[in-house]
MIMAR-52050 format. One record per residue (C-alpha): residue number from 1; residue in one letter; y negated, z, x negated. Coordinates in pm, 1 decimal, decimal comma, m for minus. Layout:
! residues N
<marza NUM; zadren a; y Y; z Z; x X> .
...
//
This chain:
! residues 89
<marza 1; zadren x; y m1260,0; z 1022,9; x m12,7> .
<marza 2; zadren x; y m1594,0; z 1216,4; x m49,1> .
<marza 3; zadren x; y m1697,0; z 1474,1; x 234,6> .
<marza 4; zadren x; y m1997,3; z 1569,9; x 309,9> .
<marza 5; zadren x; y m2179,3; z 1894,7; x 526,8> .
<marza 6; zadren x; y m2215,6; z 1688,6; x 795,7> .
<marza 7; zadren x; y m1861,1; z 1641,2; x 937,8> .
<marza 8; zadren x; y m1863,4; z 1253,6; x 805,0> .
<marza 9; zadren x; y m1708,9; z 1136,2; x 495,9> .
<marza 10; zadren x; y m1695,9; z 775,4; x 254,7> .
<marza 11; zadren x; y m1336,8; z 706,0; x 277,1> .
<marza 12; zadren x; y m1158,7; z 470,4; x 39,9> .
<marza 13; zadren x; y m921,5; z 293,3; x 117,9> .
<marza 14; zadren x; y m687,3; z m1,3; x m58,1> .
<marza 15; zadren x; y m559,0; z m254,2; x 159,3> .
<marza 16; zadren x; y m382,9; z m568,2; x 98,3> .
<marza 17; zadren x; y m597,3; z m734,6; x m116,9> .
<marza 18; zadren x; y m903,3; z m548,3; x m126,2> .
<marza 19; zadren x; y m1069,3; z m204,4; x m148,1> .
<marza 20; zadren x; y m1280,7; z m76,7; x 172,2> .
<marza 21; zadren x; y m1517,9; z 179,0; x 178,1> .
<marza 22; zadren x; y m1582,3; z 320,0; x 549,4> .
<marza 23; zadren x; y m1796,8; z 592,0; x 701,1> .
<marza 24; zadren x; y m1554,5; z 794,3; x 889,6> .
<marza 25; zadren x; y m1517,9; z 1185,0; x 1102,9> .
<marza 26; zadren x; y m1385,5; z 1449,7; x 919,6> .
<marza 27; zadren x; y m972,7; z 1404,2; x 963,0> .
<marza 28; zadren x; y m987,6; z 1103,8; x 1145,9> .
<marza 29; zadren x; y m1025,3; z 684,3; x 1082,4> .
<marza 30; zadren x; y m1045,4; z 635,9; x 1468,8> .
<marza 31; zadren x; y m1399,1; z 505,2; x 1505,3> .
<marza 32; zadren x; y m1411,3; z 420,9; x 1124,4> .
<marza 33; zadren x; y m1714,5; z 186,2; x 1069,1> .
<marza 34; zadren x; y m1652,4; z m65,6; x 753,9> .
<marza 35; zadren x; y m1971,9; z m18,3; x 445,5> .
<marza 36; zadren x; y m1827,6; z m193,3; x 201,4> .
<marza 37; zadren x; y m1516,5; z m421,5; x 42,3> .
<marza 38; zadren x; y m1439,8; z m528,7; x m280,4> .
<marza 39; zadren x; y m1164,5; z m765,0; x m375,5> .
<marza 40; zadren x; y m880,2; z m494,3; x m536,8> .
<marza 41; zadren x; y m787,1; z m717,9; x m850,3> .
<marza 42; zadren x; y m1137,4; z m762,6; x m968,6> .
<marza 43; zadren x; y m1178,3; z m388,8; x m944,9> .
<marza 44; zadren x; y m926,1; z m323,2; x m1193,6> .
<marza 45; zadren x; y m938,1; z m613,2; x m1401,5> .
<marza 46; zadren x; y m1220,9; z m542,2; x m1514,9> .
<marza 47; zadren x; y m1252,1; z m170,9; x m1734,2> .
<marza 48; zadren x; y m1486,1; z 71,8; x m1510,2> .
<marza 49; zadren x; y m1580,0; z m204,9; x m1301,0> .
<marza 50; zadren x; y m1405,5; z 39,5; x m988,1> .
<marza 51; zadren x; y m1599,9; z 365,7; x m1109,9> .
<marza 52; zadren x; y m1944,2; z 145,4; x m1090,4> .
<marza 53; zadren x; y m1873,4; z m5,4; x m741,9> .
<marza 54; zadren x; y m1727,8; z 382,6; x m602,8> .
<marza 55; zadren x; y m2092,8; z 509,0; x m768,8> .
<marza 56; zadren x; y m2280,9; z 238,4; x m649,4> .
<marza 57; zadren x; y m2117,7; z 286,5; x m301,8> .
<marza 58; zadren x; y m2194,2; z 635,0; x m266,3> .
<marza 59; zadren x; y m2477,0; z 647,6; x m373,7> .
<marza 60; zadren x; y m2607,3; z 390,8; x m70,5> .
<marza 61; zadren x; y m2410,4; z 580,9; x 176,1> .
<marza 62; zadren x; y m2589,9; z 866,5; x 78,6> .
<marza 63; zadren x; y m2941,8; z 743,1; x 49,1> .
<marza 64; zadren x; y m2835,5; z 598,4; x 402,9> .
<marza 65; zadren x; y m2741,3; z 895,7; x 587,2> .
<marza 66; zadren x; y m3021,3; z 1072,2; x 416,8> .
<marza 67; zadren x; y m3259,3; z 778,4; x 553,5> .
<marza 68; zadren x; y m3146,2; z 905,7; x 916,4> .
<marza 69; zadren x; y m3081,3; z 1258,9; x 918,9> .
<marza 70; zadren x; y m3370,9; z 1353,4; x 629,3> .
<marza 71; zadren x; y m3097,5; z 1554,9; x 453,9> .
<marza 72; zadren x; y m2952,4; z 1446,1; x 146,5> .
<marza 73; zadren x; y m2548,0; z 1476,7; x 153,9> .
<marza 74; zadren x; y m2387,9; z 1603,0; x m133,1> .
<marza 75; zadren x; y m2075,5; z 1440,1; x m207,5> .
<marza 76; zadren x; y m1772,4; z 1630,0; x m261,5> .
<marza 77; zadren x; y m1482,0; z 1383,0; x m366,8> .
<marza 78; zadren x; y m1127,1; z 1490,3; x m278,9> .
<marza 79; zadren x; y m794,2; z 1333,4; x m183,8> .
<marza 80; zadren x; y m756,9; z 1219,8; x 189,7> .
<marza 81; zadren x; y m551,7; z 1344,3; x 451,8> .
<marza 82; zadren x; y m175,7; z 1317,0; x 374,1> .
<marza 83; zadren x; y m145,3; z 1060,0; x 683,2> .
<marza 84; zadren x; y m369,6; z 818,8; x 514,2> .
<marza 85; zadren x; y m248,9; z 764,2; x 218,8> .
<marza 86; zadren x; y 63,5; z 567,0; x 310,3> .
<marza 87; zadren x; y 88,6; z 279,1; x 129,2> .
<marza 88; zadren x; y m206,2; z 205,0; x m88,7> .
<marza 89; zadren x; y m445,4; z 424,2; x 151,8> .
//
């Protein structure tokens, strides 16, 4: 997950088959919107193919929410909330 200053964050998440990337509140997946999905097994069958897409990733999301707010986010990547990281979240 990577937070930013303005009370949203990128949130990763693996499930099932595939790798999402969604723009979520601080704390919370309720109202989650979907950015981006990868298929999980190409990800890591392929060496720093998941580093590139994660880099790639952010950096849209933040050239995005800088396109709307005019502020550029910095990204601060840490582990998600305990209750979302059942499973492979």
């Amino acid at each position: 997950m990577s937070k930013t200053a303005l009370g949203a964050r990128l949130a990763f998440r693996h499930e099932g088959e595939f790798v999402h990337a969604y723009h979520a509140q601080v704390g919370t997946m309720e109202d989650a919107v979907l950015i981006s999905s990868f298929r999980h097994s190409v990800l890591v069958n392929q060496p720093g193919l998941f580093d590139k897409w994660k880099a790639i990733v952010s950096e849209s999301y933040a050239q995005a929410i800088e396109n709307v707010t005019g502020i550029r986010p910095d990204l601060i990547e840490e582990e998600g909330p305990e209750h979302e990281r059942g499973g492979h979240a």
